[in-house]
FIKOLZA-1660 file (N, C-alpha, C; in steps of 0.1 Angstrom, whole numbers, plus 5000, padded with zeros to 4 digits):
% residues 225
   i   px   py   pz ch aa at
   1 4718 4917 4922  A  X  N
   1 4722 4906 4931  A  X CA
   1 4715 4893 4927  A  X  C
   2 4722 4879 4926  A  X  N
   2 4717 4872 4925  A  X CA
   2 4712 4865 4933  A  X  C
   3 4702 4853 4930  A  X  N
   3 4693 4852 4941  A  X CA
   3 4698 4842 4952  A  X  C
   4 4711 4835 4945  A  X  N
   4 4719 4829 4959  A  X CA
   4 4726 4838 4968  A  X  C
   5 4731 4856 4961  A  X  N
   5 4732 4861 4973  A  X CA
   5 4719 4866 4981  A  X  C
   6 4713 4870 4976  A  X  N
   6 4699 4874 4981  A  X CA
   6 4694 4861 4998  A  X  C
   7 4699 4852 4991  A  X  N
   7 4697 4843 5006  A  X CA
   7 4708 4843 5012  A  X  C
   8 4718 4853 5015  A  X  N
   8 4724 4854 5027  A  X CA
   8 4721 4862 5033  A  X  C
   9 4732 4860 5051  A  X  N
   9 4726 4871 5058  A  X CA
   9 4725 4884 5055  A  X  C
  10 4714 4891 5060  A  X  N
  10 4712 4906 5054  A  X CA
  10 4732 4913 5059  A  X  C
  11 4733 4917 5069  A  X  N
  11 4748 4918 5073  A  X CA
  11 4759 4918 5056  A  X  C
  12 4760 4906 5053  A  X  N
  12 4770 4898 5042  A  X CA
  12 4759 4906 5031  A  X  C
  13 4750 4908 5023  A  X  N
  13 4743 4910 5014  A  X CA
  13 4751 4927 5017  A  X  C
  14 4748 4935 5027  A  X  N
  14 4752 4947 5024  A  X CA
  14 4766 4949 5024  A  X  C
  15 4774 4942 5029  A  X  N
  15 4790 4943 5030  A  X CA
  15 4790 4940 5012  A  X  C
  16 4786 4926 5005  A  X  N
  16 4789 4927 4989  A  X CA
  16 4782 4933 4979  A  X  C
  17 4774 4946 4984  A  X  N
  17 4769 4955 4979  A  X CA
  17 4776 4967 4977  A  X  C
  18 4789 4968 4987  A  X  N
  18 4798 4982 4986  A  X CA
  18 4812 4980 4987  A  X  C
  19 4813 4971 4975  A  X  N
  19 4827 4970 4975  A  X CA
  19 4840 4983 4970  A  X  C
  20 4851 4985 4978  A  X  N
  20 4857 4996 4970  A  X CA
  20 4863 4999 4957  A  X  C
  21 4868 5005 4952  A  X  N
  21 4874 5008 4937  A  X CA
  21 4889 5005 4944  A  X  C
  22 4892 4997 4932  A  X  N
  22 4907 4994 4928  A  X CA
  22 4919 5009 4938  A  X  C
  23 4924 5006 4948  A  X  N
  23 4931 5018 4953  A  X CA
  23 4925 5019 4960  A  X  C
  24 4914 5019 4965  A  X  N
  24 4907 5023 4981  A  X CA
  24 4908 5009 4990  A  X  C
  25 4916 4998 4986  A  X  N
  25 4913 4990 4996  A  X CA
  25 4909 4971 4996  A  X  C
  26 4909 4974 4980  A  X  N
  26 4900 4961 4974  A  X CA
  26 4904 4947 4976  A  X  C
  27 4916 4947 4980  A  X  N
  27 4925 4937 4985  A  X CA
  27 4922 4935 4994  A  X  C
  28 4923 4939 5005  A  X  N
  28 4916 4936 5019  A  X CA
  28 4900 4933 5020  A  X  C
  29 4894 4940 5009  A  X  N
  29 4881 4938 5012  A  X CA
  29 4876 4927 5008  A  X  C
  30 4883 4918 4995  A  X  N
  30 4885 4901 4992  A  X CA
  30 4884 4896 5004  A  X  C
  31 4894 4898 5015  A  X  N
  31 4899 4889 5021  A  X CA
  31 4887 4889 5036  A  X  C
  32 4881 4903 5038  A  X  N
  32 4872 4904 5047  A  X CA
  32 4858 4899 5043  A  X  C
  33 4857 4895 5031  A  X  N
  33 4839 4893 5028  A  X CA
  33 4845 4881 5025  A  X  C
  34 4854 4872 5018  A  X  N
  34 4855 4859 5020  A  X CA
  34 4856 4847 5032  A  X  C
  35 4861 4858 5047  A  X  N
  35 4861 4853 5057  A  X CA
  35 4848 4851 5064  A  X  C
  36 4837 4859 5060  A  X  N
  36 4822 4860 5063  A  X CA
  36 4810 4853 5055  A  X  C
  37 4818 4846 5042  A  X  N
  37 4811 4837 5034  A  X CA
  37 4815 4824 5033  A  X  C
  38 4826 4821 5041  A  X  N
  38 4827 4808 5044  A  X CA
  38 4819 4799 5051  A  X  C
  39 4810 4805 5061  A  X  N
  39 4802 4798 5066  A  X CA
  39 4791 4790 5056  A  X  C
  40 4787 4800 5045  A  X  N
  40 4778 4800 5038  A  X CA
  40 4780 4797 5028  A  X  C
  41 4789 4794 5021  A  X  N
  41 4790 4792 5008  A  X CA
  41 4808 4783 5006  A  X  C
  42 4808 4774 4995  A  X  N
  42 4821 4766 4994  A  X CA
  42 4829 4780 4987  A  X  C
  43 4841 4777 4980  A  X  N
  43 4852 4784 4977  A  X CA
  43 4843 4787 4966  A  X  C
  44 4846 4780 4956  A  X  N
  44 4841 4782 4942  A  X CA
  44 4826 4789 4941  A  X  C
  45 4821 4790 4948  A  X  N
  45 4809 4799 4950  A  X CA
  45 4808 4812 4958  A  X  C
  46 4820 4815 4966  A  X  N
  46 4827 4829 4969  A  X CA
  46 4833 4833 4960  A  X  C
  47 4841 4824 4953  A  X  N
  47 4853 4832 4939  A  X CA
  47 4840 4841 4929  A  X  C
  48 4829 4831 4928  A  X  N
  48 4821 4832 4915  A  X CA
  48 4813 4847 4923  A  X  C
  49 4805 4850 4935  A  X  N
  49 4802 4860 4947  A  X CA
  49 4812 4876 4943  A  X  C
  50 4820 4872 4943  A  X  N
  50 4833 4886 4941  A  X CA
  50 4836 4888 4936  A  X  C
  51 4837 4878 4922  A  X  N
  51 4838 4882 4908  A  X CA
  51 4827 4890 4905  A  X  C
  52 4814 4888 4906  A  X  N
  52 4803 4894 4908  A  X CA
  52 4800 4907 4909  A  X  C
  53 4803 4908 4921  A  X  N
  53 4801 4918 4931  A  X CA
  53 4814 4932 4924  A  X  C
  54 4821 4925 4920  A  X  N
  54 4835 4934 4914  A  X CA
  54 4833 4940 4900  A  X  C
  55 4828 4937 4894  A  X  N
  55 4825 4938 4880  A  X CA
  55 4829 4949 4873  A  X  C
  56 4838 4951 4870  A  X  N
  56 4839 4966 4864  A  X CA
  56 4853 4968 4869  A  X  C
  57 4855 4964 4878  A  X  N
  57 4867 4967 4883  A  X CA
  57 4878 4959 4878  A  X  C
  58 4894 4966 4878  A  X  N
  58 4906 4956 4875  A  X CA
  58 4909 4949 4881  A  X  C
  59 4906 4934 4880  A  X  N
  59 4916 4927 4898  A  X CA
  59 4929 4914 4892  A  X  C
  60 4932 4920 4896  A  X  N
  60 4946 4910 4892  A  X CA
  60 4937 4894 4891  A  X  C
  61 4949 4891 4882  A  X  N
  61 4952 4874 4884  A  X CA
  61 4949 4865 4894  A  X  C
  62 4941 4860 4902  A  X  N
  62 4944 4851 4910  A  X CA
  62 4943 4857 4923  A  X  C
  63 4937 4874 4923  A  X  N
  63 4937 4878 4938  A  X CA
  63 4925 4871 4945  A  X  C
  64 4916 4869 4935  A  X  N
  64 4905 4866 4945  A  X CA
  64 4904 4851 4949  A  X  C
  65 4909 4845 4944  A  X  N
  65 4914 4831 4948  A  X CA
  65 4922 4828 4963  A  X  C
  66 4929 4840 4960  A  X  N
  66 4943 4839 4969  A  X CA
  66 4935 4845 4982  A  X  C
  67 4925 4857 4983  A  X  N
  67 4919 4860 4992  A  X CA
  67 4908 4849 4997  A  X  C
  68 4903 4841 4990  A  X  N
  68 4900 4831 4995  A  X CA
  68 4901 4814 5003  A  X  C
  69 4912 4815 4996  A  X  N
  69 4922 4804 5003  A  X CA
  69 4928 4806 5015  A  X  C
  70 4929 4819 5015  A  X  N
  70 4939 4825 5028  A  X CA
  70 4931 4828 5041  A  X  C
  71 4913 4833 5041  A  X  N
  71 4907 4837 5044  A  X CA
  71 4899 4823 5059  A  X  C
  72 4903 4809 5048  A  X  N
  72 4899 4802 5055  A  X CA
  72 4906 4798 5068  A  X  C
  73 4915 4802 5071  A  X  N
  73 4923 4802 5086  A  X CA
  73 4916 4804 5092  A  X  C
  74 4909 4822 5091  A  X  N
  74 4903 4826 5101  A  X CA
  74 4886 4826 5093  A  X  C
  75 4883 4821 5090  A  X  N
  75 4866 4818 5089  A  X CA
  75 4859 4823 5098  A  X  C
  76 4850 4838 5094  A  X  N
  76 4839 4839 5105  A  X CA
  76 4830 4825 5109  A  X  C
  77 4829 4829 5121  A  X  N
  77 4818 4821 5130  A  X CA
  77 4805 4826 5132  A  X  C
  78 4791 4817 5128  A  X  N
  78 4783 4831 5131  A  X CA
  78 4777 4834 5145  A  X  C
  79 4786 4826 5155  A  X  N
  79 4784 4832 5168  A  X CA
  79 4796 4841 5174  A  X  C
  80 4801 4849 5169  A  X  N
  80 4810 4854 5168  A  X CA
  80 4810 4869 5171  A  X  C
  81 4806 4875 5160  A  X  N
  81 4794 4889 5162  A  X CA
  81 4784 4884 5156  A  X  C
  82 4779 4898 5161  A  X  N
  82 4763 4895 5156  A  X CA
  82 4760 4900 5145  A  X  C
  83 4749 4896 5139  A  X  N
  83 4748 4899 5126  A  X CA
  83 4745 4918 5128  A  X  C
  84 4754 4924 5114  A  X  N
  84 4748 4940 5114  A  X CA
  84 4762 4944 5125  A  X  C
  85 4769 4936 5130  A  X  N
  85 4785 4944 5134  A  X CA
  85 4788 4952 5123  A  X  C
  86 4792 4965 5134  A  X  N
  86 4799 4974 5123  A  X CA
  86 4813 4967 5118  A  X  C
  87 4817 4972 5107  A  X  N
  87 4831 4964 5102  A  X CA
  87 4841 4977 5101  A  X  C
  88 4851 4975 5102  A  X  N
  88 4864 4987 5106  A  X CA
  88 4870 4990 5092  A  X  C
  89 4866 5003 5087  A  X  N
  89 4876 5007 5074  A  X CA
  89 4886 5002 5075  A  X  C
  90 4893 5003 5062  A  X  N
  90 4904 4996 5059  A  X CA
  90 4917 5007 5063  A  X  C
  91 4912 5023 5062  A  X  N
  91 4925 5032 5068  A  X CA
  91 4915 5039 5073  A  X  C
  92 4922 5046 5086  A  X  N
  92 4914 5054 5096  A  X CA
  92 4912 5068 5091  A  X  C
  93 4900 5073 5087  A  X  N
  93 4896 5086 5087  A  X CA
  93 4906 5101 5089  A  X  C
  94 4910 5110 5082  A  X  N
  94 4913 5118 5082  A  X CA
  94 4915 5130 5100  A  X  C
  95 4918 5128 5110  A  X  N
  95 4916 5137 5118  A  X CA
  95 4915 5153 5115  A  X  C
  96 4906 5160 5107  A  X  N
  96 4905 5175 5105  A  X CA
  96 4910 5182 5115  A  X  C
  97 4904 5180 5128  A  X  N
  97 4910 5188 5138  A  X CA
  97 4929 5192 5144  A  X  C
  98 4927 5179 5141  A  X  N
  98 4946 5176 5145  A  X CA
  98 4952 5184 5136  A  X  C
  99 4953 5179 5125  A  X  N
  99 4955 5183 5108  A  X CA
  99 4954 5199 5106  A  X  C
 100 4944 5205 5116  A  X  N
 100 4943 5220 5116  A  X CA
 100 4952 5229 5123  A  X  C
 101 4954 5218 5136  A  X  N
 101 4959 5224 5144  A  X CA
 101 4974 5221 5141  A  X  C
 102 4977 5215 5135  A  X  N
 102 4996 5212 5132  A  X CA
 102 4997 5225 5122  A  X  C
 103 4988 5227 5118  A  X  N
 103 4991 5234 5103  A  X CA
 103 4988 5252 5111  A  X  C
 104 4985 5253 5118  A  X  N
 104 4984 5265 5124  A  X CA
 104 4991 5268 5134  A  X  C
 105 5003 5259 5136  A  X  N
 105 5016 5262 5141  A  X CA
 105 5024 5273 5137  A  X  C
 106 5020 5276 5123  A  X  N
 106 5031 5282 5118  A  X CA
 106 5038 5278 5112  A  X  C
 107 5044 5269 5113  A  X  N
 107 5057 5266 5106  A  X CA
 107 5058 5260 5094  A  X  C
 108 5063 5259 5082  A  X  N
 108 5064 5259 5067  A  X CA
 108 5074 5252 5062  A  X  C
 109 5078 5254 5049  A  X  N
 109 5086 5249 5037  A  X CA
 109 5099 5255 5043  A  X  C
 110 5100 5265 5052  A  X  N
 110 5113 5270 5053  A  X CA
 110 5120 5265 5064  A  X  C
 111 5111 5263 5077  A  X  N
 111 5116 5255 5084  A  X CA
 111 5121 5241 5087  A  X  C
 112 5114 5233 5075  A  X  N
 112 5115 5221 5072  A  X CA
 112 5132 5221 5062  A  X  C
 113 5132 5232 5057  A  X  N
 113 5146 5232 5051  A  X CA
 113 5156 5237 5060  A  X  C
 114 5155 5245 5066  A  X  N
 114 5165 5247 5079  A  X CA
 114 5170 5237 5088  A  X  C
 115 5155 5224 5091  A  X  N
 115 5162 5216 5097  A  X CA
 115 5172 5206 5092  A  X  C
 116 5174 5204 5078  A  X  N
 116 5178 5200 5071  A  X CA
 116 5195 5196 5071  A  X  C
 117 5202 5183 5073  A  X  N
 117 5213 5185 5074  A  X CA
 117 5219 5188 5065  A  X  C
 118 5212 5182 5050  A  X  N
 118 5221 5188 5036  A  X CA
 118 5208 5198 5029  A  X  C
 119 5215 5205 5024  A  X  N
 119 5212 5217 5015  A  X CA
 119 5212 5218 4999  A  X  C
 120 5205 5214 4991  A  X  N
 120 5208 5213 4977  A  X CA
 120 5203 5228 4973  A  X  C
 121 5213 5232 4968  A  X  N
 121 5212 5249 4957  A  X CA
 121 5206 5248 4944  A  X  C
 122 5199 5251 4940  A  X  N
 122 5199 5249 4925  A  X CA
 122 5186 5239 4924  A  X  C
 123 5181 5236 4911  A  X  N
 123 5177 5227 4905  A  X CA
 123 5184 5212 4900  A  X  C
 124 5195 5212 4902  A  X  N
 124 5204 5201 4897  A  X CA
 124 5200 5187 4901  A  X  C
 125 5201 5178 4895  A  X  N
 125 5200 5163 4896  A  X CA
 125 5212 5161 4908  A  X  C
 126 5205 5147 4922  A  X  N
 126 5212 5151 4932  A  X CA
 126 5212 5134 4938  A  X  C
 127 5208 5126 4924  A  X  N
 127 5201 5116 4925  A  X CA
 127 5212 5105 4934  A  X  C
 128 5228 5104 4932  A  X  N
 128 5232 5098 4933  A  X CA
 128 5244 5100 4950  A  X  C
 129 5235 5110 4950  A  X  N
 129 5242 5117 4963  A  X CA
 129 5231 5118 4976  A  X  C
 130 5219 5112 4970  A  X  N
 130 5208 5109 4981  A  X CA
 130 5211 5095 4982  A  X  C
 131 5210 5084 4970  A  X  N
 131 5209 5070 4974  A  X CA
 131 5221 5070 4977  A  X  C
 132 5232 5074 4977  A  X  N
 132 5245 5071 4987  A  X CA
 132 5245 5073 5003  A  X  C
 133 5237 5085 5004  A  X  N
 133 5229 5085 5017  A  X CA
 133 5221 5072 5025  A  X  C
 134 5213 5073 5018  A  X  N
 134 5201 5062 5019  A  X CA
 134 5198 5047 5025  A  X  C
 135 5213 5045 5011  A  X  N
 135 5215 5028 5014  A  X CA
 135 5229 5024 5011  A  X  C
 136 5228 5012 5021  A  X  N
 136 5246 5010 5023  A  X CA
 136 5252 5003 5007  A  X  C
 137 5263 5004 5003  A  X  N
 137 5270 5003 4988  A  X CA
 137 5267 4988 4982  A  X  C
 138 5263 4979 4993  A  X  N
 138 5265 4966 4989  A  X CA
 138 5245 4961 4987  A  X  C
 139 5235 4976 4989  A  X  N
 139 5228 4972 4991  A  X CA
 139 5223 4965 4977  A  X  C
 140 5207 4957 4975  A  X  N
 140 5201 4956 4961  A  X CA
 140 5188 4961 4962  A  X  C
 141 5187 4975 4948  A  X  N
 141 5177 4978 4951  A  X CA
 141 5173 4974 4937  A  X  C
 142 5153 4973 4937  A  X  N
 142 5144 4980 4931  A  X CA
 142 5141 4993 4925  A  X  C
 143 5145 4992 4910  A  X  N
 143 5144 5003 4906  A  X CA
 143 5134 5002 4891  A  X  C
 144 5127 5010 4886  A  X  N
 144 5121 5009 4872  A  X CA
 144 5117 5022 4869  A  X  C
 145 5112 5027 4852  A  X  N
 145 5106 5034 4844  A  X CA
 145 5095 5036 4850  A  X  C
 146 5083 5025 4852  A  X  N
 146 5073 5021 4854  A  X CA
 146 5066 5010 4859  A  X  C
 147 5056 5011 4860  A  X  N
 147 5050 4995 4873  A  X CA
 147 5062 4981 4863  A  X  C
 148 5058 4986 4850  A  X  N
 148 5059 4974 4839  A  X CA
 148 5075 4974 4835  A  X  C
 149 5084 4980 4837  A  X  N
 149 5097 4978 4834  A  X CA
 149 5104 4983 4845  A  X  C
 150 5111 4973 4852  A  X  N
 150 5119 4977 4862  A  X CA
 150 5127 4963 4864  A  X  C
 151 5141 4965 4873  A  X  N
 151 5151 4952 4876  A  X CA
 151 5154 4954 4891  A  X  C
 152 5162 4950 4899  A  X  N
 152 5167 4945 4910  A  X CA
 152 5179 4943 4906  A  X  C
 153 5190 4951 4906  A  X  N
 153 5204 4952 4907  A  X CA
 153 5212 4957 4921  A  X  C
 154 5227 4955 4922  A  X  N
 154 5234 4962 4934  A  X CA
 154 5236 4977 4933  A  X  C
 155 5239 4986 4942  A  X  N
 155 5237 5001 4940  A  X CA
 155 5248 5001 4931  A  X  C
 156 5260 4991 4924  A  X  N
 156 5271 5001 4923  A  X CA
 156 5265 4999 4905  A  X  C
 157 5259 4990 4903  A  X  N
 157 5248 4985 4888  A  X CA
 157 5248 4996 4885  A  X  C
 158 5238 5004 4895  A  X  N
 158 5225 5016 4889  A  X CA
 158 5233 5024 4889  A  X  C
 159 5243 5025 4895  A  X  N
 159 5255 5039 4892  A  X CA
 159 5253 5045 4882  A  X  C
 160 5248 5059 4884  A  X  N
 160 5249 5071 4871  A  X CA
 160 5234 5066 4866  A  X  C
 161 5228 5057 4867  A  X  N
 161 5212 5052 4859  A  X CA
 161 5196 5059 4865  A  X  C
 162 5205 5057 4878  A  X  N
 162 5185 5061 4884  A  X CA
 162 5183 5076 4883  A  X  C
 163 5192 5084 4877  A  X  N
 163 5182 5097 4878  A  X CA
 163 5170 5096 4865  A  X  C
 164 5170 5086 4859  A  X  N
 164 5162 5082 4846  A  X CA
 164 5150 5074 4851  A  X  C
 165 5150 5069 4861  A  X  N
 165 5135 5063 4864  A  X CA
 165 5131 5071 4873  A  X  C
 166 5118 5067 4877  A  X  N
 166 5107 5073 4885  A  X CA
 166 5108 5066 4898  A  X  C
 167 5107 5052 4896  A  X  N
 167 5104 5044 4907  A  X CA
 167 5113 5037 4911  A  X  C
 168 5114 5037 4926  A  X  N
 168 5121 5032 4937  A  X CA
 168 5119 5018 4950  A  X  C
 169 5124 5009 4951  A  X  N
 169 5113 5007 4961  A  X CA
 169 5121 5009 4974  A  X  C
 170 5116 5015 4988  A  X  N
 170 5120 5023 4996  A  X CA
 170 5125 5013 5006  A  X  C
 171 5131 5003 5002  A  X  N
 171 5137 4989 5011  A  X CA
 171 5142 4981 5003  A  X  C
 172 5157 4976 5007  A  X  N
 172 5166 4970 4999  A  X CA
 172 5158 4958 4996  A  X  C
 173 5167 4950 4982  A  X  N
 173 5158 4937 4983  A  X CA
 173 5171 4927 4989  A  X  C
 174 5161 4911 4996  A  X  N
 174 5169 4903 4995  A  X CA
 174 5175 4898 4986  A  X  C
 175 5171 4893 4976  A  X  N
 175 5176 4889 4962  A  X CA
 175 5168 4890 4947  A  X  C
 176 5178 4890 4940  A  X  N
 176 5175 4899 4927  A  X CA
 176 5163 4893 4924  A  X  C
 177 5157 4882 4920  A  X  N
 177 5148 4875 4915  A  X CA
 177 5137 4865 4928  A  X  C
 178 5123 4867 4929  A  X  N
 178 5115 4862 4937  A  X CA
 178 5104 4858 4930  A  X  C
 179 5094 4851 4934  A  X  N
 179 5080 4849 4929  A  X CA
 179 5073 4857 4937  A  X  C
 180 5061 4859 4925  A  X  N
 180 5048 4871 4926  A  X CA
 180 5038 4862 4935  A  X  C
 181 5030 4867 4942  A  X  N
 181 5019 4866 4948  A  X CA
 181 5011 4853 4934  A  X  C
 182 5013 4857 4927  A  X  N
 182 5006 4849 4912  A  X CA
 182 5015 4836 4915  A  X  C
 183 5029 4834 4916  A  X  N
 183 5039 4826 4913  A  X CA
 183 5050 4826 4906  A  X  C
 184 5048 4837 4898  A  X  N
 184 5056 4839 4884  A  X CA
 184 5067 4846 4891  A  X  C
 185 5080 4846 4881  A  X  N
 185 5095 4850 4887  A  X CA
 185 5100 4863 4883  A  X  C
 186 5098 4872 4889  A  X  N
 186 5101 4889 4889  A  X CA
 186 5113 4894 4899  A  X  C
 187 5116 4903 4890  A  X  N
 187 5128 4910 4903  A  X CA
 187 5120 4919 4910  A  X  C
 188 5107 4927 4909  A  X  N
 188 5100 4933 4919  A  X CA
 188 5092 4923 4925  A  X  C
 189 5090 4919 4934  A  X  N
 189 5081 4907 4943  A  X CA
 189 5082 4913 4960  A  X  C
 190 5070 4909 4966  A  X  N
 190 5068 4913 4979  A  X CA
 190 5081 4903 4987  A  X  C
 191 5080 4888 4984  A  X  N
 191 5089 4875 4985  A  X CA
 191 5103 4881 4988  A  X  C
 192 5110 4895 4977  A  X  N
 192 5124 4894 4982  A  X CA
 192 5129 4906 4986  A  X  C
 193 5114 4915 4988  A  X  N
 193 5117 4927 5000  A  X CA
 193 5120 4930 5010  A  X  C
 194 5131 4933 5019  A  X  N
 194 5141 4930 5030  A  X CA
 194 5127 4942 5040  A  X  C
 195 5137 4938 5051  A  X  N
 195 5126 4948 5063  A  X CA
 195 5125 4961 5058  A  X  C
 196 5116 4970 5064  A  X  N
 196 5112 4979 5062  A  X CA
 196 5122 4991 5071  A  X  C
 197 5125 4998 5059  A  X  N
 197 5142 5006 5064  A  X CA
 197 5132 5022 5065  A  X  C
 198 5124 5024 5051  A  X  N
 198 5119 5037 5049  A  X CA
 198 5102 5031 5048  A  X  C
 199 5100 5051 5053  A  X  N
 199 5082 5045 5045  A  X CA
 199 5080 5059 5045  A  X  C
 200 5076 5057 5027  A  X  N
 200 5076 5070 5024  A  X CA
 200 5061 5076 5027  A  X  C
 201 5061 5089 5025  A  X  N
 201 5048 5095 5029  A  X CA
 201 5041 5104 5021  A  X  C
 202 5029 5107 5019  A  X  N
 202 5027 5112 5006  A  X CA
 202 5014 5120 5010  A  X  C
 203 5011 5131 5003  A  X  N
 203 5001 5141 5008  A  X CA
 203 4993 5147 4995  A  X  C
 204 4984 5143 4995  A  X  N
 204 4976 5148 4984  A  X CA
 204 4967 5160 4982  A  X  C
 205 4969 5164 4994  A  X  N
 205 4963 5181 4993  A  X CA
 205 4966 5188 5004  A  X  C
 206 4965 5204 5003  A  X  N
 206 4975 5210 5009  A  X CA
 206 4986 5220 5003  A  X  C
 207 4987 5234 5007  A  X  N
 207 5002 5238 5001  A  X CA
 207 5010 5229 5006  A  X  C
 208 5020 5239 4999  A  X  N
 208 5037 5230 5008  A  X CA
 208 5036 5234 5020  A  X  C
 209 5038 5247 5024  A  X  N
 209 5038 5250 5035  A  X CA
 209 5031 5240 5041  A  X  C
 210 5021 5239 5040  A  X  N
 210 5014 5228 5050  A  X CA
 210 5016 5215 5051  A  X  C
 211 5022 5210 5040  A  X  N
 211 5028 5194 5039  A  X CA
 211 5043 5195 5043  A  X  C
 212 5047 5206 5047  A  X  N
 212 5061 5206 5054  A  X CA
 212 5056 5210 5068  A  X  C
 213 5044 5214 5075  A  X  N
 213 5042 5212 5088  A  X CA
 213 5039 5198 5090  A  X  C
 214 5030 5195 5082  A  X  N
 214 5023 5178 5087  A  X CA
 214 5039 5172 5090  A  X  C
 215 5052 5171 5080  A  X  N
 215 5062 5162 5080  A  X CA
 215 5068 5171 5090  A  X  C
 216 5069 5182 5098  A  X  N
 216 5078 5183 5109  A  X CA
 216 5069 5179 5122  A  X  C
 217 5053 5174 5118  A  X  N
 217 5047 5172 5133  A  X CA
 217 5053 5157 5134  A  X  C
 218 5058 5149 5123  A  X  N
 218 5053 5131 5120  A  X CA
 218 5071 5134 5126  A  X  C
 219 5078 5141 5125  A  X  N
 219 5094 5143 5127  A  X CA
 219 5097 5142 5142  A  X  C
 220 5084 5147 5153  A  X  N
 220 5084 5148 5164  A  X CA
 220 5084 5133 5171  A  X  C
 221 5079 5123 5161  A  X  N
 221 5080 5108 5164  A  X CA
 221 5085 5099 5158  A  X  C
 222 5092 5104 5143  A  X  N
 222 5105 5095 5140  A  X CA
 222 5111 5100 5134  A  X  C
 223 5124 5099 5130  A  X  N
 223 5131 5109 5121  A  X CA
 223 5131 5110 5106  A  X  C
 224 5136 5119 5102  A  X  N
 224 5133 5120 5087  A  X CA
 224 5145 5119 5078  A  X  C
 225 5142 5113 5065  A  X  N
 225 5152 5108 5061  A  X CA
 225 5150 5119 5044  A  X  C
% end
């Protein structure tokens, strides 16, 4: 730590002592320790703070700038909380108990296919008979290989193409081309992402059986697509 952090509040010294890894959150966490270092410090000496504090890690272009700039709307006050407030994770803890109890329902992979209004036999590619489902004919979706090659065309474009990519994005776009958070002109950008139609859901451990109870407990409060 250097010794201009060292003279901040103890509070702020331990918040930029444990920042997360790339994927746990690190975006938000820009944006929450730059709101608490405004008091104390100009921009360019928070950028220089997080760069710091980050070291090792991948951070995009321009995020920590942008978490900075943006941060000053709401600027902590330091009569606001007190110093040593706890601060609120960025996603809420795992409920074990709930998570136990859905899963000791009983119910499985088989039930989750029963409720099912379509039935796919086989192994076969079914790709073009889901997004006809999904999204209306005139929609524009987001589609690519990978983070790094993908376009924004109309569904009748990708006709016969998307069983060849991976990635989807789960809400039509408004228009084929937007600017990035950076500024630069992409057909994937947050800028020309239409409302939120889907939201996919994803389970990283667990049988099936058990990640087909969790999605028939989540089914009891919205429907499944």
């Amino acid at each position: 730590m250097t010794r201009r952090a060292s003279m901040l509040p103890q509070f702020v010294r331990d918040l930029l002592s444990s920042p997360p890894r790339r994927g746990e959150g690190l975006n938000l966490w820009f944006y929450k320790i730059a709101r608490v270092l405004h008091p104390f410090r100009d921009a360019s000496e928070i950028i220089k703070l997080l760069r710091a504090a980050t070291a090792g890690e991948p951070v995009k272009h321009g995020e920590i700038e942008r978490a900075v700039e943006r941060s000053k709307a709401t600027a902590w006050m330091p009569d606001q909380v007190p110093y040593g407030a706890t601060q609120a994770s960025a996603w809420p803890t795992v409920n074990e108990e709930q998570r136990e109890a859905v899963i000791a329902s009983g119910v499985g992979l088989v039930d989750l296919w029963e409720i099912s209004p379509v039935r796919f036999e086989g192994n076969g590619q079914h790709t073009e008979e889901i997004i006809d489902v999904l999204f209306l004919p005139d929609s524009l979706l987001c589609a690519g290989r990978c983070n790094s090659e993908f376009d924004t065309r109309s569904r009748e474009e990708w006709r016969r193409k998307l069983a060849a990519l991976q990635l989807i994005v789960p809400n039509p776009m408004t228009a084929r081309i937007g600017r990035t958070q950076e500024g630069k002109v992409s057909a994937h950008t947050l800028e020309t992402t239409g409302p939120r139609q889907f939201l996919v859901i994803e389970q990283d451990r667990g049988t099936i059986d058990e990640q087909a109870a969790v999605l028939l407990h989540l089914a009891e409060r919205a429907w499944l697509a």
